[in-house]
N, C-alpha and C positions, 0 to 999 in steps of 0.2 A: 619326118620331113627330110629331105634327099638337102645333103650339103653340096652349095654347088660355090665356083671359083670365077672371080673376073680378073682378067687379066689387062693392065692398064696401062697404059701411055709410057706408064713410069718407069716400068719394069719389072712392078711389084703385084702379086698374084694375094688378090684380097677373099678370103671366104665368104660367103654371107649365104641366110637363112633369108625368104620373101613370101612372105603370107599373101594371096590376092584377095582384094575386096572394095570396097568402097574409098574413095580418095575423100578428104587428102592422106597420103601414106603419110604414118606414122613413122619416121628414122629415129632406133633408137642408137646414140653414141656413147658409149662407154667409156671410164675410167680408167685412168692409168695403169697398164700392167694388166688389167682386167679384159675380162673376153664376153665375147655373147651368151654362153653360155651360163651367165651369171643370174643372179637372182629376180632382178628386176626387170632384165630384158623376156629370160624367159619367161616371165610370171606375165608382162605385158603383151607379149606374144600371145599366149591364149587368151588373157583379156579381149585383146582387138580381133581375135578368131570371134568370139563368141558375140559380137557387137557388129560382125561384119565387114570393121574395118582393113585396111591394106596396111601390111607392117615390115617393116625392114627392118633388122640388126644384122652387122658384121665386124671381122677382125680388124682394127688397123692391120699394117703392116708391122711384123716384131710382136704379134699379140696373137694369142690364139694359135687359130690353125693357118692362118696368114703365111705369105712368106717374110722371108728376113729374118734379124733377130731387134730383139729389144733394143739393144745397147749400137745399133746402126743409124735407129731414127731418130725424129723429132718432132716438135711441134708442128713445124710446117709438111714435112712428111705426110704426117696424119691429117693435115687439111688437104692437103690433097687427094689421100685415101678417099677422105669422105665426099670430096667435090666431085671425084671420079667414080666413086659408087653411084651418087647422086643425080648423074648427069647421065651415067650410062644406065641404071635400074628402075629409075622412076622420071614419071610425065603429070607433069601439073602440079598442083599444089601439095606443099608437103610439113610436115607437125618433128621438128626438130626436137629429141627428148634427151637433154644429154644432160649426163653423171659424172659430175666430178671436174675432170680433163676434159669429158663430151662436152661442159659447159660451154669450155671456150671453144672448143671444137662447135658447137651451136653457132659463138656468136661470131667467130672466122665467118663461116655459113651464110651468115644474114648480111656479113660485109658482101661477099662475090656472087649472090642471088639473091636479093630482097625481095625479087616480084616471085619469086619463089614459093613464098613461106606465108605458110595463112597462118602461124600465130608460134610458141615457140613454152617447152617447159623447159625448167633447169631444176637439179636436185643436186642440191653443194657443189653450184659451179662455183671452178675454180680457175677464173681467167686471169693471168699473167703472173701464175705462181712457179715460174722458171727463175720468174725477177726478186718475185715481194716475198718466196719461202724458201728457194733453193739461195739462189745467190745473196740475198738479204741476211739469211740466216747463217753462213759458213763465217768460220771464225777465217783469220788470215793464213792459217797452217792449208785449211783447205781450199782456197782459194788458190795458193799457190801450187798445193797438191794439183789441182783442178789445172792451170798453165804448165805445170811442166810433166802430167804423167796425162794430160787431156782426160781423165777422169775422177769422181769420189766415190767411194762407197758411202751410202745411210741407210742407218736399219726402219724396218717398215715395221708397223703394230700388226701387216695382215699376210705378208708372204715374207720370203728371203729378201737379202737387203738391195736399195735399190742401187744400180749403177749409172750415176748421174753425169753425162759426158760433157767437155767445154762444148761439143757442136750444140746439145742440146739447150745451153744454158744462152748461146751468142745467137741460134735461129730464135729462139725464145723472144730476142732483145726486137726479133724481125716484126713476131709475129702479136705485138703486148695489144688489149686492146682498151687498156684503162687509160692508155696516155694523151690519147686522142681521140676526134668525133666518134661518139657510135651511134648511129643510128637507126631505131629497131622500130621501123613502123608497122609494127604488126601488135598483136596484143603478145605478153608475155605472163608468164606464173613459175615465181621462182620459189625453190622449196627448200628450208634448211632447218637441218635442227640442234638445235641449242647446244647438245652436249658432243660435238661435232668436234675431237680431235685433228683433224687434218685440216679442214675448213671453217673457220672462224667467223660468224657472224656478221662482224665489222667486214671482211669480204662482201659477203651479200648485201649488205648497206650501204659499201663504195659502187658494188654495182646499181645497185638502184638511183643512189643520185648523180653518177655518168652518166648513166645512158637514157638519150632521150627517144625517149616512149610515151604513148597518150594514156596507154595502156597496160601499165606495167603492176602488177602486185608480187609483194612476197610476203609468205608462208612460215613462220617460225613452229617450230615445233618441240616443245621443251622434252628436254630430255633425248631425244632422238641423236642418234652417233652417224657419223660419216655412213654406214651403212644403208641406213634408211631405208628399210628393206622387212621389219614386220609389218604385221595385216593393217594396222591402221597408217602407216607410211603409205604402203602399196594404193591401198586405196585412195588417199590425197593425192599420188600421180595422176590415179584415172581419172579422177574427179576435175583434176585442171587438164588432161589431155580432152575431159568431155566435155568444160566448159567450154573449151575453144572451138572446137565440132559444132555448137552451136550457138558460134558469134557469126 
């Protein structure tokens, strides 16, 4: 499949991969630090080849083969990325599947297009974890590190360590979406599992009774780690991107 580039309002030149087929496109959103070329986007890529479906995955900005670097963006950066993929690459309704970061990147999403979205998965979203895991969890030493060098280092379980900027942690404060209305009128299927280092359970449970939906289930899955990315995970994606397909 030919890598192709859009180039956005913003200034920032986004990669993305676009399968054509049957609407609603599937957008899948990825995970912090992570790229399209990851497991579960690739894997759901051929999925929705073989089902017919239309499918989008691409780099934020800072990720990938994007432009920028990591340590430039932010949370609302990357709403943007994706509202500006979204706006410029696909027509009509569309299946939001976001991993992790994508989570909340998902439910940014469902705030600035709701008529947009015929329904929505999440796999260990992780919305306003700039608040509740970065800034919650720093002791006073980094906190202060964080105001006077505007950055911290934390070591990651799955790459090098990350570098966590004061812009990142103050758009973060812009863009929370546990602190106020959310409202997802569409059906949703959120997916997590149990033995989930980075993302915690209790997350998925605050989201479920925020946000008001008619239609909302989540999916525990024991033993399952933030990855969530063997055959039987995989398959519990497609299975809630197909129940949606046929509400």
């Amino acid at each position: 499949m030919t890598l192709k580039f859009l180039d956005t309002p913003t200034g920032r030149r986004i990669a993305y991969h676009q399968t054509a087929g049957a609407g609603p496109v599937i957008v899948f959103l990825g995970g912090l630090k992570s790229d399209m070329e990851g497991t579960k986007a690739v894997h759901l890529e051929e999925w929705a080849k073989r089902q017919g479906y239309a499918f989008l995955r691409f780099d934020y900005s800072g990720h990938g083969q994007s432009s920028n670097t990591f340590e430039e963006g932010c949370i609302g950066d990357w709403h943007e990325d994706t509202l500006n993929v979204v706006t410029a690459l696909t027509d009509g309704p569309i299946i939001p599947v976001g991993s992790s970061m994508g989570g909340w990147q998902a439910l940014l999403l469902a705030r600035a297009v709701p008529d947009r979205i015929k329904g929505m998965v999440t796999i260990a979203a992780a919305p306003d974890f700039t608040e509740d895991s970065y800034w919650a969890g720093f002791s006073q030493s980094q906190k202060a590190e964080l105001d006077s060098k505007g950055q911290v280092e934390l070591p990651s379980d799955y790459m090098e360590p990350y570098i966590v900027t004061k812009r990142m942690v103050e758009n973060g404060r812009e863009n929370l979406v546990l602190r106020s209305e959310l409202a997802l009128p569409f059906p949703v299927r959120c997916l997590q599992g149990t033995a989930d280092a980075a993302v915690s359970t209790e997350t998925a449970l605050r989201l479920m009774e925020h946000a008001m939906c008619d239609d909302m289930r989540l999916t525990l899955v024991k033993e399952a780690d933030h990855r969530f990315s063997d055959v039987a995970c995989l398959t519990l994606i497609e299975q809630a991107i197909s129940e949606i397909y046929a509400l």
